[in-house]
C-alpha positions in Angstrom: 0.8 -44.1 28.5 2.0 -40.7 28.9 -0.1 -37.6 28.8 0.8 -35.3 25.9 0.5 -32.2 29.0 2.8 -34.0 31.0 6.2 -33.3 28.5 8.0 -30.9 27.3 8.2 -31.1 23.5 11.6 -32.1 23.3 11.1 -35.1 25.9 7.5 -35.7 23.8 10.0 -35.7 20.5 11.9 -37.9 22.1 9.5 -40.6 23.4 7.6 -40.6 19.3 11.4 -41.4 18.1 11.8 -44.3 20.3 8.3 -45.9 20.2 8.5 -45.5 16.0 11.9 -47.0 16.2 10.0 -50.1 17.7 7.8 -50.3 15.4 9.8 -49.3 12.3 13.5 -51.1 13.1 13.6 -51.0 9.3 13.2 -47.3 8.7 16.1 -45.9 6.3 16.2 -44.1 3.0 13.9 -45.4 0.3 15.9 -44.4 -2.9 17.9 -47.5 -3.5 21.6 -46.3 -3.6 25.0 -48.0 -3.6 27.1 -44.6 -3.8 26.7 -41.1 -2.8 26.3 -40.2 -6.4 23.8 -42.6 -6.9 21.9 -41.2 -3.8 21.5 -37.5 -5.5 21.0 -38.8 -9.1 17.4 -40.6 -7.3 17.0 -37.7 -5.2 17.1 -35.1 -8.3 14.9 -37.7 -10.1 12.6 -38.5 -7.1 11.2 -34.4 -7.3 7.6 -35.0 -8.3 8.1 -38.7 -8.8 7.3 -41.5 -6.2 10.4 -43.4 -4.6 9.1 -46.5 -6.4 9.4 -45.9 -10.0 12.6 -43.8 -9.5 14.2 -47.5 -8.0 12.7 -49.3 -11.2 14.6 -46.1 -13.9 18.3 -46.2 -11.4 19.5 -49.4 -13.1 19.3 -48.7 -16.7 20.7 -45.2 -16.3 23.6 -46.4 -14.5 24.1 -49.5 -16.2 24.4 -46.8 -19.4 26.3 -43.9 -17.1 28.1 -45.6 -13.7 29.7 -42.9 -12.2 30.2 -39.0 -12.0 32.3 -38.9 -14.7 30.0 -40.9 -17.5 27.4 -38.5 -16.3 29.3 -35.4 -16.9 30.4 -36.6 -20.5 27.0 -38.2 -21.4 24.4 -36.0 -24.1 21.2 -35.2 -22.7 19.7 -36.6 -25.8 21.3 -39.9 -23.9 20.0 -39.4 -20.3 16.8 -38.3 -20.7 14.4 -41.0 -23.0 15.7 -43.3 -19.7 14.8 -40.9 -17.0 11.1 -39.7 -19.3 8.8 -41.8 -17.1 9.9 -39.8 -13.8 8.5 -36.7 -15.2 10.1 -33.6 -15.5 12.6 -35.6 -17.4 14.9 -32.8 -19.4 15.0 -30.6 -16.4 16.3 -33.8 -14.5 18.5 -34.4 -17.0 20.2 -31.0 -17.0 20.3 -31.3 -13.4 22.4 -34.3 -13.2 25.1 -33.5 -16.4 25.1 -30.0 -14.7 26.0 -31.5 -11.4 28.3 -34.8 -12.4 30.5 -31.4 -14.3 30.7 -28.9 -11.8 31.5 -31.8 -9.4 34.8 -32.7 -11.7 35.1 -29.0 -12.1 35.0 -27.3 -9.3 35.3 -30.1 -6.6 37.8 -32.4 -8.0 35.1 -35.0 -8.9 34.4 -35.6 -5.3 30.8 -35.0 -3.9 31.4 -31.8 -1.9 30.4 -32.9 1.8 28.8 -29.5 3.1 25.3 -27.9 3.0 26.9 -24.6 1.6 28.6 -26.4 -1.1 25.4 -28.8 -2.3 23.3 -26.1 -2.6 25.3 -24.7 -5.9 25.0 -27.9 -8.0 22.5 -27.7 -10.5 18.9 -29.6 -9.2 20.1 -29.2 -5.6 17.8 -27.7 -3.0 18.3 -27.8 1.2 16.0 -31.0 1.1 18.0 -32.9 -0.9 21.6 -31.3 0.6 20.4 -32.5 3.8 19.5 -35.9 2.5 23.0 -36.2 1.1 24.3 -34.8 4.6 22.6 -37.7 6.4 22.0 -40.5 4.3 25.4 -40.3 2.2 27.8 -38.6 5.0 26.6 -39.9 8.3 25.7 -36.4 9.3 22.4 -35.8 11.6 20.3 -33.4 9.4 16.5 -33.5 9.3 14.6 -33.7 5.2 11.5 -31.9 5.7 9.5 -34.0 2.9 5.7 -34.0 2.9 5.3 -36.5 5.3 7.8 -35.0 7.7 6.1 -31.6 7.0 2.2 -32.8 7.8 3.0 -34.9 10.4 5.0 -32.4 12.6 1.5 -30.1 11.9 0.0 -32.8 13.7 1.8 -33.7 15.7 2.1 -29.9 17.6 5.8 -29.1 16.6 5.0 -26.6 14.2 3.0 -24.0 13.0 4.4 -23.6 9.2 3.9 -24.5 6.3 7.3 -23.4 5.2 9.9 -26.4 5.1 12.9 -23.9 6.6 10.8 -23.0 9.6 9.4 -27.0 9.9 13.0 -27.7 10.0 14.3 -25.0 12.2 10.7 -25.7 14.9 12.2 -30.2 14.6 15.8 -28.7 15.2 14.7 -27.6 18.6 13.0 -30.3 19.6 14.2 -33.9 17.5 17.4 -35.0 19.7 21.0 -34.5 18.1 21.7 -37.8 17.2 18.2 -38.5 15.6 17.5 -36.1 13.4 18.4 -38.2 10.0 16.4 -40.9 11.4 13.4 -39.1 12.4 12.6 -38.5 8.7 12.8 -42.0 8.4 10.2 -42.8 10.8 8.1 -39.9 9.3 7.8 -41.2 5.8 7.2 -45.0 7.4 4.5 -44.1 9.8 3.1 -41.0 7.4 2.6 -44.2 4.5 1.2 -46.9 7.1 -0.8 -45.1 9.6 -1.0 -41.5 9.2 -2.1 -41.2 5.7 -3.1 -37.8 4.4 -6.4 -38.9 3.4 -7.0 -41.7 5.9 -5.1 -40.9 9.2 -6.0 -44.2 11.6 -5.3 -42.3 14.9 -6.9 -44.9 16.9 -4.7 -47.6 15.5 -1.2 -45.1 16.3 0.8 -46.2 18.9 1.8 -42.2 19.5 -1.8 -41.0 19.5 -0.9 -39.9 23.1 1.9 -38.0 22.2 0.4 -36.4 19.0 -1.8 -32.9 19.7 -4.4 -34.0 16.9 -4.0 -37.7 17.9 -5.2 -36.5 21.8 -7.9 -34.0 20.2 -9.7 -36.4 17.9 -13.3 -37.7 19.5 -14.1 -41.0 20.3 -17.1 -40.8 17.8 -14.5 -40.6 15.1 -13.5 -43.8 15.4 -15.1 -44.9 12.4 -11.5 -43.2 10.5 -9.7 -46.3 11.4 -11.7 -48.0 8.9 -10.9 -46.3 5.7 -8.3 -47.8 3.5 
C-alpha cells in the first residue's frame, strides 16, 4: 500500500475515490427519485429525517400531488398529515408549496438549473442546491452531509467544521469529475465502516490513506469489534 507521506492530497483524494469505487460500485443517491422534483421534495423532507423513512412517506405524497403543479395548488392542511412522521412536518410543508409556486412563477414551472437560482426557493440550502446540481443535472458538485463532513476531518482534508469551508478544502483536492460521486462513497463507507460511534479502521481498505486511519495504535484494535 501507499504511504499517506508519500502523496500529495489531491493524488491521496484521488487514490480513496478509486479504491471506494471498488468497493462501493453501487454508490448513488439514497433518496429514491424518478424526477428532479421528486429529488428536492425528499431532499427538503430528508432535513432531520433519515433517507429511509423519507423513501417509505415519497409514494403516498405523490400518489396524492405528482408533479410541481399539484404541489403548488395543494393546501398545506393536505401535505402535511402525509409528510408528519418526517418531523418538522409544517415547515416541510411550506417549503415544498412555497417552492412547487415560485417554480411556476418565477421559472416557468421548470426547476431552475443553477446554484444561484436554487438557493431562493423556499427550504433550499447550498447542500441540497448542490445535490440537485449533481444528482438531478449531471453537474459535479460535492454535498457536504455529516458523513462527508466527519470523514474528510479524518481523513486530513479539512480543518472545519463549517460545511462551506469542508466544501471549498474537497474542492481542492476531490478531482473534477468526481466530486458528485465522492459524496456517494462518503455516506456508503461513513454507514458500513466508518461509523461515528464505531469507526473499524482496521477493517478500512483506505486506512493508509486516511491521517486518523495511519495514527490509530495497534492496541486499539479491539475497535473493530464493536457493532
Amino acid at each position: 500500500m501507499t504511504s499517506i507521506n508519500n502523496l500529495t492530497d489531491a493524488k491521496r483524494a484521488k487514490a480513496i475515490v478509486e479504491r471506494l469505487s471498488a468497493e462501493y460500485p453501487d454508490a448513488s443517491c439514497t433518496l429514491d427519485f424518478e424526477s428532479p422534483w421528486a429529488l428536492m421534495v425528499g431532499a427538503i423532507l430528508a432535513a432531520q429525517c433519515t433517507d429511509e423513512r423519507v423513501n417509505k412517506i415519497t409514494p403516498e405524497l405523490f400518489d396524492r400531488f405528482p408533479d410541481i403543479q399539484s404541489a403548488a395548488e395543494a393546501e398545506l392542511s393536505d401535505i402535511e398529515p402525509i409528510i408528519r412522521s418526517c418531523g418538522l412536518f409544517r415547515n416541510k410543508a411550506r417549503a415544498i408549496k412555497g417552492s412547487a409556486s415560485m417554480i411556476i412563477e418565477r421559472f416557468d414551472g421548470r426547476i431552475p438549473e443553477t446554484r444561484e437560482a436554487l438557493l431562493e426557493l423556499p427550504g433550499i440550502g447550498r447542500k441540497i442546491a448542490n445535490l440537485m446540481l449533481g444528482d438531478a443535472f449531471g453537474q459535479q458538485e460535492i454535498v457536504v452531509d455529516t458523513h462527508c463532513k466527519r470523514l474528510a476531518k479524518l481523513m486530513g482534508f479539512t480543518t472545519s467544521d463549517d460545511p462551506l469551508a469542508v466544501e471549498r478544502d474537497l474542492l481542492s483536492v476531490v478531482p473534477e469529475n468526481e466530486r458528485t460521486r465522492w459524496g456517494h462513497l462518503m455516506v456508503s463507507h461513513g454507514r458500513e465502516v466508518c461509523r461515528a460511534r464505531c469507526r473499524r479502521c482496521f477493517s478500512c481498505g483506505i486506512r493508509d490513506l486516511c491521517q486518523y486511519g495511519t495514527a490509530v495504535d495497534a492496541s486499539d484494535k479491539k475497535e473493530d469489534d464493536c457493532v
